[in-house]
N, C-alpha and C positions, 0 to 999 in steps of 0.2 A: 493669723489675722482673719477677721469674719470676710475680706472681701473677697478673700481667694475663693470662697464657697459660691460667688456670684456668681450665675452665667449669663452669656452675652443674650442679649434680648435678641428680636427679631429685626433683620434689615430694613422691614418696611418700616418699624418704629426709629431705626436710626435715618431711614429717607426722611421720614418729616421731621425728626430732627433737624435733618440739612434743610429740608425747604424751608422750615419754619425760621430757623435761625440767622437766614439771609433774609428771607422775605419782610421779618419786622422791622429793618432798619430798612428798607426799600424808600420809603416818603423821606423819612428823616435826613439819609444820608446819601444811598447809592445814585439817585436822581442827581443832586447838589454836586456829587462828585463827578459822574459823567458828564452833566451837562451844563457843568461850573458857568462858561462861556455865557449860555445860554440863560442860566437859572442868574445869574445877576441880573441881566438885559432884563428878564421880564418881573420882574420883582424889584427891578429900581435900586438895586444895593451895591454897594463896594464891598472891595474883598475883610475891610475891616467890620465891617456888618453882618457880612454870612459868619465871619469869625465869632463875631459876640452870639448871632445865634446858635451856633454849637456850643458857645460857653454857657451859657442860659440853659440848654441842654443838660451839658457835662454838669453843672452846678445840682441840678435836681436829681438829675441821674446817681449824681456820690451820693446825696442822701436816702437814696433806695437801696439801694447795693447792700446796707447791711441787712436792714431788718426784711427786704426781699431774699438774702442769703440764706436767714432764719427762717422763714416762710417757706423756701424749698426745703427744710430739714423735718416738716411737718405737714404734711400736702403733695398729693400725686402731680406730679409733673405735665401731664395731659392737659389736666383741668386748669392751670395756671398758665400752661403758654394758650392752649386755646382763649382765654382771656384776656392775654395780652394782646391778640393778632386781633382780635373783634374790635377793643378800644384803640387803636394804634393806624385800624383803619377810616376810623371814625374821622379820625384829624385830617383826611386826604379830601374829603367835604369840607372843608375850613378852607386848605389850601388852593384847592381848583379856581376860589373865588378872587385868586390872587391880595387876599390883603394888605392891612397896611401894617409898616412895618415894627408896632405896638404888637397889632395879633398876632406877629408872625414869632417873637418874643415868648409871647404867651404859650400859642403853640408848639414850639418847640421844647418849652416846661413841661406841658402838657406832654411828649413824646416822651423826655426824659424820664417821666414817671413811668406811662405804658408799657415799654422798653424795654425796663428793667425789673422793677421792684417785682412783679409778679414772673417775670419772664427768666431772666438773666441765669441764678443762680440754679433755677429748675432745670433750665438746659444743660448748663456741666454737669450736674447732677446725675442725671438722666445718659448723657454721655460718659460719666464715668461709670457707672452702673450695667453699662452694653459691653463696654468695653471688661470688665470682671478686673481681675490679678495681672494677668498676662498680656491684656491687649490695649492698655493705654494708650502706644503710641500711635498706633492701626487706627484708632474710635476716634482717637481726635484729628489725625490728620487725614482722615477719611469725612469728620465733621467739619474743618476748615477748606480742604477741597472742597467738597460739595456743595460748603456754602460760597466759594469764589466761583463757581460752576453755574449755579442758580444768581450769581449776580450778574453774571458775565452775562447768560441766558437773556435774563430781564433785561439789561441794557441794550443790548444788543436788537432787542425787539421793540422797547421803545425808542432807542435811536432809529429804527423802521416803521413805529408808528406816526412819531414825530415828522420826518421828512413825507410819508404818503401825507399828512392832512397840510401840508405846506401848500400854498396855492400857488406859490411859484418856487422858483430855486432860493437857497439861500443869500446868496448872496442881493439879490433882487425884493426879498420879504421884507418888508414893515415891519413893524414891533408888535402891531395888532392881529396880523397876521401868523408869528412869531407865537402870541403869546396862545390865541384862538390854537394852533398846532397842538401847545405843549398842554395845553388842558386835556386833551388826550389822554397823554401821556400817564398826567397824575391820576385821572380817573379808570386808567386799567390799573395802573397801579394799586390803587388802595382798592378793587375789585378783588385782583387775588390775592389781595394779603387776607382780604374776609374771609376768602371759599377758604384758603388754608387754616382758616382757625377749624371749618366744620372736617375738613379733615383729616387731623387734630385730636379734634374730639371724638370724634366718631370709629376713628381707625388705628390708634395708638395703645401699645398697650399699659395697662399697669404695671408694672415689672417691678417695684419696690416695696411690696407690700410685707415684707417681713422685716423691712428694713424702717419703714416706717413706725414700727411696734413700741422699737427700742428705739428712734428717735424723739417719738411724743414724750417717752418718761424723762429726758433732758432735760436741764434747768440753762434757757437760751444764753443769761447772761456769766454762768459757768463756761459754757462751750467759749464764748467768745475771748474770757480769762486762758482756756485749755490752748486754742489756737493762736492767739499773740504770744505765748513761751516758746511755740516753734520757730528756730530761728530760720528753717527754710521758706517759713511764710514770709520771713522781710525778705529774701534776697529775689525769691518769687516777687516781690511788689516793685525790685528795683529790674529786672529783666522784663516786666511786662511793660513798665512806663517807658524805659527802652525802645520797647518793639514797637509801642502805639504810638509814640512819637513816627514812627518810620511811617506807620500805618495814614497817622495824618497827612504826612507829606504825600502818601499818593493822591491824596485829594485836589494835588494842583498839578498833576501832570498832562490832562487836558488842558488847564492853562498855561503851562510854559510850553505847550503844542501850539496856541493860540500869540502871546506874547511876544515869545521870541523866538520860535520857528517859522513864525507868521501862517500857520493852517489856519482856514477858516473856519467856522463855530460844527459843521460837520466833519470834518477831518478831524478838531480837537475832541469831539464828542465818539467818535472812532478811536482814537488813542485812549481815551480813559475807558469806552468798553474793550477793547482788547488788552490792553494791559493785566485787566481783570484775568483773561482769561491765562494769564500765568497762575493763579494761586490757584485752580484744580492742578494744573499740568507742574507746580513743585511739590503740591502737598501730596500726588501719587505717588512720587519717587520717596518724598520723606515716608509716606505708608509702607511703601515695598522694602526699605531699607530700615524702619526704626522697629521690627523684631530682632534684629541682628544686631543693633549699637544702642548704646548708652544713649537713654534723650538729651543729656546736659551739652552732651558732645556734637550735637546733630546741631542746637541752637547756640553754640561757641563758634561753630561754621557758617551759621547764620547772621551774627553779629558781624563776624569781619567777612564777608560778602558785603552786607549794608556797609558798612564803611569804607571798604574799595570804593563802591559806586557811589556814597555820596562825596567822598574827596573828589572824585572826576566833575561833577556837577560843582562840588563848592568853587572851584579853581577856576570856573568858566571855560570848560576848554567846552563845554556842545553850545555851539553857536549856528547861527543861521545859518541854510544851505550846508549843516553837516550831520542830513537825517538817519545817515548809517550809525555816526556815534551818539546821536540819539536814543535809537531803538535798542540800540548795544549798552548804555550805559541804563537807560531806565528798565532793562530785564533785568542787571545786575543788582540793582537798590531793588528792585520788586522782588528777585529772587531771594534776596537776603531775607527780607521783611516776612515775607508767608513762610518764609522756613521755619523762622521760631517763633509765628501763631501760628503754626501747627501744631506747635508742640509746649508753649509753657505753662499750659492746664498740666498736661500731660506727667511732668517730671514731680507732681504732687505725692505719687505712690515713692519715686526716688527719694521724695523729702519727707516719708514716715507722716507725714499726714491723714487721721486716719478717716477711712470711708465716710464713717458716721457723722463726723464732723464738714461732711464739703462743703455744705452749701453755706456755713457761718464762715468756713474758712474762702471760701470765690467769694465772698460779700467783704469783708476785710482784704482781702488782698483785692478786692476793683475797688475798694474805696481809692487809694493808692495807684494802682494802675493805670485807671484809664483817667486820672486829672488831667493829660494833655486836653482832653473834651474841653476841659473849663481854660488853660493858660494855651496852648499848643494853637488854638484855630485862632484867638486875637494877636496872639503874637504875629502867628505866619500873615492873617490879612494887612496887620498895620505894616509889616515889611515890603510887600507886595505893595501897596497901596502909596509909602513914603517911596520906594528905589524901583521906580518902574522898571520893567523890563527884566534884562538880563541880570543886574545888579541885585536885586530883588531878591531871585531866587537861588542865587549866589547864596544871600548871607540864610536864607531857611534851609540850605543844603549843608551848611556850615556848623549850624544848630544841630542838623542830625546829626555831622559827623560825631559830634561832643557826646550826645546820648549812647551812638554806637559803641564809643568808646566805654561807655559806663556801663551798658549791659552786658558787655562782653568782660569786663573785669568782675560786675556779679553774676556770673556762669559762671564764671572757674571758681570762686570763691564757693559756689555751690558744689560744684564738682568735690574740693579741698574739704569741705563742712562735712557733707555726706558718705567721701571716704570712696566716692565711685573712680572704677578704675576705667584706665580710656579706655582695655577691651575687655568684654563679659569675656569671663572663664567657661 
């Protein structure tokens, strides 16, 4: 196979790999997520609201995913995310002006496009391209660490910029007060998601350029005929909808820090950045251990983690005043979750997927994958929103268990398909 001839590019091109690849969803997502609490209060929304704008999102987003898949199979990878971070920042000037919640609709279409169609399928690309034959499971969970590292980072500093421009403490702030704060926020924010596009451009290498030769003479909608007869692309598209289901439920664990644990809007905004800072600190150990074990097997460990921890959650047992099985159960549902986005780019070389095709094949299989985007965030808001409280998040914990269950039956079935055995010889 031509990819075993690849070598791993340069670490600094895999650094902005990881910065870039956190930092484009920084406005869109990571703020919404840490600052859940927060980000309703000043934007006037209920959780069924912020749900439709990710679905508004997700909706646009599916339809880039292919023909942006296609576009990274023909296009250096530099030039297309540096383009994506330029546009994607643009939107963070829309949002500082806090609009109404039409624009914000709009905007968040608008992100869905940015995002992806030019960004998305150029970064696995690019990632699996550093990573060569041998180091798939290293490059990728060295690229989902890094980028849970740089989320963690950014939050973590605007949850510090946020409270410095606070004029009093929280719990004593206004809403104008409140909202005057977090415009900070957004505007360091979409700041360095700019600088990071220059560089991006400036400082990344090209490292595909033989590979791009033989991808120009491809006929696009052959490839995409080539890549749906793999049957390890469906089972990829049922383990990844899996995982991102898990992936949206961390989006309210500063709310059930807020809701039913009753922390206040900085304490819940402390919990969603530190939580973060589990997906560096799993997806190292998944780097240091997945040259040694089969990837299929790393995220079959993955699944039934995620569903230990969401059964504890769905059953209601972390209730108020029981912050130790809090912290205890939401590592376990967080550590299941980043174990297998670490790794289900990754098992793509396991599933005979070939190089030439990735980026038609990550555009089809995120058509599919990341739908939670569109059904996953209105569902969890309107839950939240009818079963206040603990009941609530009772039944969106309940939801994952179901999914957990489903991606971890398509593992094995991956596993069975492809013939891999649970220890390398």
């Amino acid at each position: 196979m031509k990819n075993s001839k690849i070598k791993k590019g340069s670490f600094l091109s895999l650094s902005l790999l990881i910065l870039s690849g956190e930092l484009i969803f920084l406005l869109p997502y990571v703020l919404a997520r840490v600052f859940r609490p927060t980000f309703l209060e000043v934007f006037n929304l209920n959780n069924f609201e912020l749900g439709s704008l990710f679905s508004v999102y997700g909706t646009i987003a599916l339809l880039s995913y292919i023909y942006g898949g296609v576009i990274a199979d023909k296009f250096q990878p530099k030039k297309l995310i540096a383009a994506s971070l330029f546009f994607t920042a643009l939107g963070g000037l829309v949002l500082v002006n806090y609009p109404s919640y039409f624009t914000l609709k709009v905007l968040y279409g608008y992100w869905g496009f940015t995002t992806v169609f030019l960004f998305w399928g150029a970064m696995i690309k690019a990632t699996r391209v550093w990573g060569g034959s041998d180091n798939q499971g290293q490059a990728f969970a060295f690229l989902d660490g890094g980028r849970g590292l740089v989320a963690a980072s950014m939050s973590s500093l605007g949850v510090l910029i946020f409270s410095a421009f606070l004029i009093n403490d929280i719990e004593s702030s206004n809403l104008m007060e409140r909202k005057e704060a977090f415009k900070y926020v957004i505007l360091f924010s979409s700041f360095i998601v700019f600088m990071t596009g220059f560089l991006v451009l400036f400082l990344m290498k090209e490292n595909q350029k033989n590979i791009s030769k033989n991808e120009n003479n491809l006929n696009s909608f052959l490839n995409i005929k080539i890549v749906l007869k793999i049957p390890s692309v469906w089972l990829i598209m049922i383990i990844i909808i899996s995982a991102y289901v898990g992936y949206k439920v961390t989006d309210i664990y500063s709310l059930y820090a807020s809701d039913v644990m009753l922390f206040n809007d900085l304490e819940a905004a402390n919990i969603g950045s530190l939580q973060l800072y589990l997906r560096p600190m799993v997806c190292l150990v998944i780097a240091l251990i997945a040259g040694k074990s089969n990837h299929i097997y790393l995220i079959v460990f993955g699944f039934i983690t995620m569903l230990i921890g969401s059964i504890i959650f769905a059953l209601g047992v972390v209730q108020l005043n029981m912050n130790l099985v809090f912290y205890f159960s939401l590592i376990i549902v967080a550590t299941g979750t980043y174990a297998v986005r670490a790794l289900y780019f990754s098992i793509m070389q396991e599933g005979t997927i070939p190089l030439v095709l990735t980026g038609t094949a990550v555009g089809l299989i995120s058509i599919v994958g990341y739908t939670p985007d569109i059904f996953a965030t209105p569902i969890i808001g309107y839950l939240l929103d009818k079963y206040p409280g603990l009941l609530g998040h009772q039944y969106v914990f309940s939801i994952l268990v179901l999914f957990s269950i489903l991606g971890l039956l398509a593992s094995l079935k991956f596993a069975r398909l492809n013939k891999i055995p649970v220890e390398e010889s």
